[in-house]
N, C-alpha and C positions, 0 to 999 in steps of 0.2 A: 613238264606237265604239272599244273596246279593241284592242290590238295582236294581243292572239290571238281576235277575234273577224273581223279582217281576213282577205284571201286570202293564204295564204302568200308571203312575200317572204323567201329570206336571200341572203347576198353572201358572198363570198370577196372579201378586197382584200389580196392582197401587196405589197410592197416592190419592186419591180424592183432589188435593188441585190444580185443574184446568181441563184443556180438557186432552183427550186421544191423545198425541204426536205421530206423525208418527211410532218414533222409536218403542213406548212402543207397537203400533200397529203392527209392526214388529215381537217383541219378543210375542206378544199375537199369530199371526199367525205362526210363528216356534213350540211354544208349542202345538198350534191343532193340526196343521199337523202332529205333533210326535205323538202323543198321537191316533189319529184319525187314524192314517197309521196302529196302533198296532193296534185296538181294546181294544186302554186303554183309562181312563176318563182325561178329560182336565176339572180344579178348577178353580174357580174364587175367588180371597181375596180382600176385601177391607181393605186396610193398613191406617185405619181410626185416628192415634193412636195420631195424633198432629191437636187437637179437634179445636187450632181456626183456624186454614187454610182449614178446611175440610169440604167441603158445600157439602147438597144434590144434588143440582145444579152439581154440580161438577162431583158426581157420577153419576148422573144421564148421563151424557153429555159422560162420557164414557163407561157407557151401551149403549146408542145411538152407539157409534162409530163400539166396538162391533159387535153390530146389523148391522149395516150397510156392514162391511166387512164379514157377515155371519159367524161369529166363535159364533158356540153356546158353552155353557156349562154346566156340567151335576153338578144335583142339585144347590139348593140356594148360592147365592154368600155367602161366609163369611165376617162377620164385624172382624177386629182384634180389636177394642176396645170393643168389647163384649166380648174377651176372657183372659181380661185381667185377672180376678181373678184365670185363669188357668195357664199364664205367672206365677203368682205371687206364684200359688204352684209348680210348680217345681223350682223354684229359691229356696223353702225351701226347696224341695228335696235335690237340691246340697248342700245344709247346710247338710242336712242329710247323704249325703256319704261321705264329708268330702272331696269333689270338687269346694267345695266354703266356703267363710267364711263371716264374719259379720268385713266393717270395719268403724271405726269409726274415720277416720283422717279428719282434717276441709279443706275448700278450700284453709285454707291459711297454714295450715302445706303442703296440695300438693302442694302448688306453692313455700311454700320456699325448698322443697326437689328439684324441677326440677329446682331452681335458682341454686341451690348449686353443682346440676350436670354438669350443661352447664358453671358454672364457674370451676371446675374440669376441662375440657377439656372430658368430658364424648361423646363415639360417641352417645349414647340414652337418652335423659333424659327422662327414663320411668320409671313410678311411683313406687317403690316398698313400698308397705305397712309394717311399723310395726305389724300392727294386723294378718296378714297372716298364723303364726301359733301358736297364742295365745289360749289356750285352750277356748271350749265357758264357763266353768262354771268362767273364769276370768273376760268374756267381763262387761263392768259397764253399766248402767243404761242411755244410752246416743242414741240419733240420729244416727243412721247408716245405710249403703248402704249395700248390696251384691255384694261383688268380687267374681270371679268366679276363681280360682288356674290355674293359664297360666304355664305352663310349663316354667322354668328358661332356658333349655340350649339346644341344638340340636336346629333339625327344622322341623315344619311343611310343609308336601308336600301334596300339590293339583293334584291331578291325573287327569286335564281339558280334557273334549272332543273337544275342539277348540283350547287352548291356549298349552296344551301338559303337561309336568312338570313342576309346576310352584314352585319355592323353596322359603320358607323365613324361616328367621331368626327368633327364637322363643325370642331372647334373644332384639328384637324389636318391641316385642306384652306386653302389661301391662296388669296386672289382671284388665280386665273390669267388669266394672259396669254394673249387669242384673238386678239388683233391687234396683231403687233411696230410696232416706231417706222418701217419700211418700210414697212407697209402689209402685206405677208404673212399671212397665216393662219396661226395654230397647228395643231400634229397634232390636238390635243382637239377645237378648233373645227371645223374640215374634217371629219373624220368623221363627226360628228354630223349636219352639214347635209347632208352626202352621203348617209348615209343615208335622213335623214327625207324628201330631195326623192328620191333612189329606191324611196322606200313602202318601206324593209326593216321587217317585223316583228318578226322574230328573229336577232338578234344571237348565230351561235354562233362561238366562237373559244378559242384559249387562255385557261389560267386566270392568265396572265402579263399578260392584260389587266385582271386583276380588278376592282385598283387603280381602273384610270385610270376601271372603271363609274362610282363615284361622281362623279366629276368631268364626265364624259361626263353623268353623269344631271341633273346640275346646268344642261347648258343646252338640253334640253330644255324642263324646268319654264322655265327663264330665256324662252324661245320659246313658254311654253304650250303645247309638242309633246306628240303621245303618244308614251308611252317604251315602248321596243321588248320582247318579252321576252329577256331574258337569260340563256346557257346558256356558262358558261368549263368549256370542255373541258381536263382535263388534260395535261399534256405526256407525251413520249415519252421514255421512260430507253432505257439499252444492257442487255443481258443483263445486266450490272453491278450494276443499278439506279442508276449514274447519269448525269447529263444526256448525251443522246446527241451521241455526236461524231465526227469523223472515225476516230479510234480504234477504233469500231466497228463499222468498212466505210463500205460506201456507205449516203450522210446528200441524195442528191439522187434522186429520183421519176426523172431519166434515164439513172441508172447502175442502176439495178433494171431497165428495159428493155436496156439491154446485155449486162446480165449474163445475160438469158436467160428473164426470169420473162414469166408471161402477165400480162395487163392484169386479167383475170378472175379469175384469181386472188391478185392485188395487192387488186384494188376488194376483194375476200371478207376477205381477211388483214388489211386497215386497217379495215373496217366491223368486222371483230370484237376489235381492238384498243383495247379501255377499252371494249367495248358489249359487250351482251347479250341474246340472247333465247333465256332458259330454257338448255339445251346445246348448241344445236345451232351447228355447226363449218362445217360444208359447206353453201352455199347460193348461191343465182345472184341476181343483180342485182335482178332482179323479187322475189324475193322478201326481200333487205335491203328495198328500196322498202315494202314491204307492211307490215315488219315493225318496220323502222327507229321508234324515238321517242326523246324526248330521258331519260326515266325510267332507260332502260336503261343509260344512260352512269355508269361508276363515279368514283368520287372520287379513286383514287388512279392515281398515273402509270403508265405503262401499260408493259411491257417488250416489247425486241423479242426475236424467240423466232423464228430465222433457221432451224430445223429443222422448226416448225407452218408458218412459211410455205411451206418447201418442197415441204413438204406438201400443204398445201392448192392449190398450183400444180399439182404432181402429180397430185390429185383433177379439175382442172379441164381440164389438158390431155387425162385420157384421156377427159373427157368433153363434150368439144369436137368441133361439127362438122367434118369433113378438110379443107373446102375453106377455113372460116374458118380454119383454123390455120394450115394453110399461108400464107397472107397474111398472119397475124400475124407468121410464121416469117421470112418475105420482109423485114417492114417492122426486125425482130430485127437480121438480118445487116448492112441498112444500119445502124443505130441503134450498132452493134458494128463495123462498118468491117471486114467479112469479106467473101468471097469472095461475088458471088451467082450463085443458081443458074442454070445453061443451062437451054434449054427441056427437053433430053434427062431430066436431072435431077429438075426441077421434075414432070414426068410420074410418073418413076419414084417420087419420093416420095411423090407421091397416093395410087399406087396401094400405097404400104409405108405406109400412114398407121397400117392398122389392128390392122397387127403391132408398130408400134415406139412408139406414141402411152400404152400403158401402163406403167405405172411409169416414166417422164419426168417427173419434176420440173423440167426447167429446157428452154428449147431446145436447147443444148449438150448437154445428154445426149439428149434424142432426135434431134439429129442422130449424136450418135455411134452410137444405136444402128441407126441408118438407112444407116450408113456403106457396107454391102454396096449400096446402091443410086445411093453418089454416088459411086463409085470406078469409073475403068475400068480394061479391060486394059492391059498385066499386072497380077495383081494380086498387091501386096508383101503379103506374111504379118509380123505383128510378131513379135520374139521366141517368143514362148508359141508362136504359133499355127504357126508355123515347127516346131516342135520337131512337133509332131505329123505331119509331111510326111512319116517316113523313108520306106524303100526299100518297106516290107512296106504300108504305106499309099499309095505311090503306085500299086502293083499291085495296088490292090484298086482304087482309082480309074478306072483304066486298064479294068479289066474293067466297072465302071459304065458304063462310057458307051456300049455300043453298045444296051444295054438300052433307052435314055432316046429312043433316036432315033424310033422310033412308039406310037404309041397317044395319048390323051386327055391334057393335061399338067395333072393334078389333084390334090390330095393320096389321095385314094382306091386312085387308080392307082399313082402314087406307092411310097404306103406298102408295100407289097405288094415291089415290086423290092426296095428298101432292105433293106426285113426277110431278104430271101431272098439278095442279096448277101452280109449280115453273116453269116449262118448258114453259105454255102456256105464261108468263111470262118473259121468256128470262132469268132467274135467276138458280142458283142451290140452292140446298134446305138449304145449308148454309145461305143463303140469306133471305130464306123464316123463317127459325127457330127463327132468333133476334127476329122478331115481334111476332112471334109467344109467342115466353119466356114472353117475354114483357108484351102479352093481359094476359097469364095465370098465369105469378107469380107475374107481376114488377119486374125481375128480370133477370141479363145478365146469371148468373150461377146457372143453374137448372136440377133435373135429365132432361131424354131426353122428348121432348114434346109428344112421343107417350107415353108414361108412364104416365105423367101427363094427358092427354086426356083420358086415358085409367081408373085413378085413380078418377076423378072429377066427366066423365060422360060425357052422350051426350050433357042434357038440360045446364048442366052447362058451358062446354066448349063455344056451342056456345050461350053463354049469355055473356060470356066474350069477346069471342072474337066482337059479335057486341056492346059492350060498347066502346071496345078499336078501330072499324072502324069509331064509331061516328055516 
C-alpha cells in the first residue's frame, strides 16, 4: 500500500532547544489541518537528541505554544531520545541486509582523502570509504561507525508536493553516518525510524529540509520502507523579504499571545500564509480544515504582513462568541503578566462585549476600548477629555441628572432626554457627548454613550456624571 493510499498520519517534531518559532508554528498548523481535514491523526516528536541544548523549559514552552494556537495532538508526545536504542537496531539491521557496513577510517585518513580530492581538481570531495565492501568476517577489532551504502551513480528523485521534481546527484551524497563510534544514532537515521514506526505518511516541513529528503529517502529504500509523501513548505521572510528575525518583532508563537492576538485569528493569518484557496481571507478553522490541501501551498517564501494580521484578528474578535472571549481575554492578561480582572469587572465586561468587541484588532485595544467599564470612581479624565469638562459643560451635566433618576434605563428612553437636554441648551448632541465621554470613561474615544449608560447602569451613570459636575 502507498503512503498516500494509507490513513492520514503527519507529525510536527521540534527541537526543544528554545521557544516554538512562528515558522515551526506554521508547519505545526499545515500538518493539523491536513491530517484533521482527513480524519487522520496529527504526532507530536520531541527531537530531544542534542541533550545539552534541550531543556524541559524549552519543551515545555512549546507545548504552551501549541496549546495556545489550539492544534491538539493525538496520544503522548514522543521523546526521540528515548528511542534511541531502537535508532541503534536498525542501523544493525542495515548491517544485516548488507545496506550498510561497519567503517573504520580515522578523522584524519577522512580529511586526508578530501584533501587529496579537492587538490585533484575533483568537482565532490565526498568521502568514499575503503571499508565499503570489505567483508564483515575481515573487519579487525577497532572503533567504528555505520555507513549506510549510498548509491555511487544515477540520481535520486524527490517527487515534492510543493517544490515538484526535485533531482540530485547521487554521485554528491557520501555514505552517511547512522551510527557514530558511541553507539548514538544519527539526526538522518532517527527520523526516518521514527517516522516509519509512527505510520507518518506525509512528511510536511520546511523546505530547509529539502536536502536532507534525499538522504532520508535513501534509508527507507535501505529498509524496504514505504517512503512517505513529501511536501517542504517554504520559509517565513520579514516585511523585508528577508529571513525572519528578531529584528522583525516578535519570532515566538508566545509573544503573539502577549501581545494581545486571538488564537483564531493567528490559526487564520498562518493557514493563509504561503496557502491558498481561490481569495478568500477571512475563514474559521472548520473551514481551513475542509479546505486545506497541500496543491495550495506556494513556492516562494511567504512574508509577514503584521497589518493583514491585524486584521484578520480584528475580523475574528468581533466575530467571536462573548463568553469565549472573554476567557481568551483572561488566559491574555495572565500570558502578558497584567492585572486580572475582579469578579465586579469580569461582569461588567460581559455585559460591554458587544459594544466594544468591534473593530478591536488586538486584546489591548479592546480593553482600552472597554476602559469605561473597568475603571471605578472617581473617574480621572485624560488630558483631551479633561478639556472638555469646563464650567458651561458641567452645568449642563448637573441639570442631566435629575432627568435620569426614573423611567425605563434604555436607549429609546434615553435618547429622547439627551436630545432635549442638548437643545434646551442651544447645543447639538455632538456637543453634549465630549462631556459626557469625559464623566463616564475619561476618555475622547469611547463606544457610544448610550452603550456605555446602557452597560454601567442607572445608579452608576449618574454617580459619575455628578462627580464629573462637581
Amino acid at each position: 500500500m502507498s503512503a498516500a493510499a494509507k490513513p492520514v498520519v503527519t507529525r510536527f517534531a521540534p527541537s526543544p532547544t528554545g521557544y516554538l518559532h512562528i515558522g515551526g508554528g506554521r508547519t505545526a498548523l499545515f500538518n493539523w489541518l491536513y491530517a484533521r481535514g482527513r480524519g487522520g491523526k496529527f504526532l507530536l516528536r520531541i527531537e530531544d537528541t542534542d541533550r545539552e541544548r534541550s531543556t524541559p523549559e524549552a519543551t515545555e514552552a512549546i507545548l504552551q505554544g501549541l496549546r495556545w494556537l489550539g492544534l491538539d495532538w493525538d496520544g503522548e508526545a514522543v521523546s526521540q531520545f528515548e528511542r534511541k536504542d531502537r535508532h541503534a537496531e536498525v542501523a544493525h539491521q542495515m548491517l544485516g541486509r548488507g545496506t550498510a557496513y561497519k567503517c573504520f577510517s580515522t578523522q584524519e585518513e577522512i580529511a586526508a582523502y578530501r584533501a587529496a580530492q579537492e587538490a585533484a581538481g575533483a568537482s565532490y570531495a565526498v568521502f568514499q570509504s575503503p571499508w565499503r565492501d570489505v567483508a564483515p568476517a575481515d573487519y579487525p577489532d577497532l572503533p567504528y561507525v555505520i555507513r549506510m551504502k549510498a548509491p555511487r551513480d544515477g540520481e535520486t528523485v524527490i517527487d515534492d508536493q510543493v517544490q515538484g521534481r526535485v533531482v540530485i546527484q547521487n554521485a554528491t551524497l557520501d555514505d552517511m553516518i547512522v551510527l557514530r563510534s558511541d553507539g548514538t544514532p544519527t539526526y538522518m537515521l532517527a527520523v526516518v525510524v521514527d517516522d516509519h514506526d509512527m505510520g507518518v505518511t506525509h512528511v510536511i516541513r520546511g523546505d530547509d529540509h529539502l536536502n536532507n529528503a534525499a538522504r532520508q529517502q535513501m534509508v527507507y529504500d535501505a529498509m524496504g520502507w514505504d517512503i512517505p509523501v513529501w511536501a517542504h513548505i517554504p520559509l517565513i521572510h520579514g516585511p523585508d523579504g528577508k529571513k525572519l528575525s528578531k529584528r522583525h518583532g516578535a519570532t515566538a508563537v508566545g509573544d503573539y499571545q502577549a501581545q494581545g492576538y486571538p488564537a483564531a485569528g493567528m490559526r487564520n493569518y498562518l493557514t493563509r500564509l504561503g496557502w491558498a484557496h481561490g481569495n478568500d481571507e477571512f475563514f474559521t478553522s472548520a473551514q481551513a480544515m475542509e479546505w486545506f490541501d497541500l496543491g495550495g501551498i506556494g513556492r516562494s517564501p511567504a512574508r509577514l504582513d503584521f497589518k493583514k494580521l491585524e486584521n484578520i484578528c480584528g475580523q475574528h474578535i468581533a466575530a467571536a462568541d462573548d463568553a469565549a472571549l472573554l476567557h481568551e481575554l483572561e488566559a491574555y492578561l495572565v500570558a502578558a503578566h497584567r492585572d486580572l480582572l475582579t469578579d465586579a469587572q469580569r461582569d461588567l465586561l460581559s455585559r460591554a462585549m458587544y459594544c466594544v468587541k468591534d473593530r478591536a484588532k488586538t486584546f489591548p485595544e479592546l480593553l482600552e476600548k472597554a476602559h469605561f467599564a473597568l475603571i471605578s470612581r472617581p473617574v480621572v479624565a485624560d488630558e483631551a477629555a479633561a478639556a472638555a469638562l469646563d464650567t458651561v459643560s458641567r452645568g449642563i451635566l448637573k441639570s442631566l441628572t435629575p432627568r435620569l433618576q426614573t423611567g425605563s434605563w434604555t436607549k429609546e428612553t434615553l435618547e429622547p432626554i439627551l436630545t432635549e437636554i442638548a437643545a434646551a441648551h442651544g447645543i447639538g448632541f455632538g456637543k453634549l457627548a465630549a462631556p459626557l465621554r469625559a464623566a463616564l470613561a475619561g476618555r475622547t474615544a469611547t463606544p457610544s454613550v448610550y452603550d456605555m449608560m446602557l452597560v454601567i447602569g442607572r445608579d452608576e451613570t449618574i454617580a459619575r456624571l455628578e462627580d464629573a459636575a462637581g
